[in-house]
C-alpha positions in Angstrom: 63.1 99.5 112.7 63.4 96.2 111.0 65.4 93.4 113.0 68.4 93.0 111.0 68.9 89.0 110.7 71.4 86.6 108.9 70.5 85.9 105.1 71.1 82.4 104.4 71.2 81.6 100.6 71.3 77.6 100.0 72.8 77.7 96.5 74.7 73.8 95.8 76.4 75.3 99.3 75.1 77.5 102.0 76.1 81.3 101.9 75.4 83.6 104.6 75.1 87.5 104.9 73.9 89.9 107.3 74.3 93.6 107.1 76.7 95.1 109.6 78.2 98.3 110.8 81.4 99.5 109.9 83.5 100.5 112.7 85.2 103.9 112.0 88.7 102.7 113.3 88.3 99.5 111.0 87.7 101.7 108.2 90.2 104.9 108.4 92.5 101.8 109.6 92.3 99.9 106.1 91.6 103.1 104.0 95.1 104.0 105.2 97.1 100.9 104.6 100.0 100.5 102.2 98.5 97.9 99.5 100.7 96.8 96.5 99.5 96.9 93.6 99.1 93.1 92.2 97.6 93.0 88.0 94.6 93.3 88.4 93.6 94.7 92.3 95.3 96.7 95.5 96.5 94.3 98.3 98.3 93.1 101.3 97.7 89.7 101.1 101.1 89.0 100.2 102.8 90.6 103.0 104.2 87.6 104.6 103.5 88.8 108.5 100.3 88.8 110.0 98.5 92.2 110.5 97.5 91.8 114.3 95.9 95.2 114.5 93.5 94.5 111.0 92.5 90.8 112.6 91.7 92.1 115.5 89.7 95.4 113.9 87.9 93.0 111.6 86.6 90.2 114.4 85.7 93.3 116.4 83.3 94.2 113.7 82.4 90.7 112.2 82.8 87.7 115.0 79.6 88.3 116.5 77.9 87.3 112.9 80.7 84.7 112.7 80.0 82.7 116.2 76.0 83.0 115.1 76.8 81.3 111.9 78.9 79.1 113.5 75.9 78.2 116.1 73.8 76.9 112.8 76.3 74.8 111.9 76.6 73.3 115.0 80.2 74.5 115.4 81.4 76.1 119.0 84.9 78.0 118.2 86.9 79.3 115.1 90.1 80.1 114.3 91.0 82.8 111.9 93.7 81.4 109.5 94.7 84.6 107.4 92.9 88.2 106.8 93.4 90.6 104.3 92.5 94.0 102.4 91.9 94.8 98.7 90.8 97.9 97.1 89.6 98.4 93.9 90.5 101.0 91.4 88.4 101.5 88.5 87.9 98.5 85.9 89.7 96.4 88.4 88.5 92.8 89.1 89.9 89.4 90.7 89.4 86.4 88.3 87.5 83.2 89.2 89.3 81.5 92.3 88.8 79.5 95.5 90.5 79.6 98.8 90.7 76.9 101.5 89.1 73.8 100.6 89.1 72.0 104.1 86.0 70.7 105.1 85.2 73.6 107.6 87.0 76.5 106.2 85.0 79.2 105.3 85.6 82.3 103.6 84.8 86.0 104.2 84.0 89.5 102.2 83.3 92.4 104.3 82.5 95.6 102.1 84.1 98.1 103.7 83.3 101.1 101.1 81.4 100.6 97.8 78.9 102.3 95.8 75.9 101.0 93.9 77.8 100.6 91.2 80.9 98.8 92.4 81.6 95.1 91.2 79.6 92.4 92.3 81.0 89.3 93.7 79.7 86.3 91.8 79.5 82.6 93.2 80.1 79.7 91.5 78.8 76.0 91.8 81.8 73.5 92.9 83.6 72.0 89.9 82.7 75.7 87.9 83.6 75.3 84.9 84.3 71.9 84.4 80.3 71.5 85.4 77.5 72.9 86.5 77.6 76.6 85.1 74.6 78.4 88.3 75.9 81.1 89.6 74.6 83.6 92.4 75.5 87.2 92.3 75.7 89.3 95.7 75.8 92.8 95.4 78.1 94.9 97.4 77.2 96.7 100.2 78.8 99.0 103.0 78.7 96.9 105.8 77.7 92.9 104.3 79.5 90.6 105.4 79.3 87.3 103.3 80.7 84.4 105.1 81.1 81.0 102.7 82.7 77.8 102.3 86.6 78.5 101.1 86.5 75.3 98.5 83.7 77.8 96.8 84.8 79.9 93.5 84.0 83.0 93.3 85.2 86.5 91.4 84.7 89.8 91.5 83.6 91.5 88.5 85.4 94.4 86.7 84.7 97.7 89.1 82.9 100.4 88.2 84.3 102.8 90.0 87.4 103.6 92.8 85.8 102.9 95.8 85.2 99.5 96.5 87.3 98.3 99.7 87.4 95.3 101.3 88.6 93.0 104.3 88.5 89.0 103.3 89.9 86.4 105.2 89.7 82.2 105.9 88.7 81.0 109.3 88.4 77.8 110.3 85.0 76.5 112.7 85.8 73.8 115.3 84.1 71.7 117.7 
């Protein structure tokens, strides 16, 4: 067996992946949610209180990949600042958008559930698309994780079918 290591892509910023396991509870926790439909995707991000029991599911599953991330850019603690779920349905997508632009927020995908032909998440140069028009497209995957900086835009493409799921989120490294 292969040693499953980090993936660092250096594209204008640095983006980082590693394949991980999904934890059953995380999953049947997240599958099971109540998610409000918003235009264009299924969501709680708009549910104004924080969802303890999801933050804590999701660092259970992701922090370890998080603190070794963290370690390369000479950071020693994080904070996580907001996480959230959205599924999918069929021709669904999420437009071009950014998240935290502070200096050392970073951003997170984990794919949850997806299939080979679930939407790809597409990256962005800074400034997209007043310049610079290089993109770098990251397929999904059961289990990736993709951890990058917040100020990055990004979209997800229209879906191909109903089960992409996934936890995002902002953290913040420190130190």
């Amino acid at each position: 067996m292969s040693e499953n290591k980090i993936t660092q892509i250096d594209f204008i910023e640095s983006l980082f992946y590693k394949d991980l396991q999904v934890d059953a509870d995380l999953k049947d926790y997240v599958t099971n949610l109540d998610l409000t439909s918003i235009d264009h995707v299924k969501t709680n991000f708009y549910h104004t209180d924080p969802d303890k029991k999801l933050i804590d599911l999701t660092l259970k599953n992701v922090e370890p990949f998080f603190k070794e991330v963290g370690s390369q850019l000479k950071k020693n603690g994080m904070s996580v600042l907001k996480v959230w779920v959205q599924k999918y349905e069929e021709n669904n997508y999420h437009p071009v958008h950014v998240h935290e632009p502070h200096h050392d927020s970073y951003s997170f995908i984990f794919y949850i559930d997806c299939t080979e032909t679930s939407a790809c998440t597409v990256f962005y140069s800074p400034g997209y698309p007043y310049v610079d028009h290089t993109t770098f497209k990251l397929e999904p995957k059961s289990g990736r994780c993709v951890l990058f900086p917040g100020a990055l835009p990004h979209e997800a493409m229209p879906n191909n079918d109903k089960a992409r799921l996934i936890v995002s989120g902002n953290i913040r490294f420190h130190g």
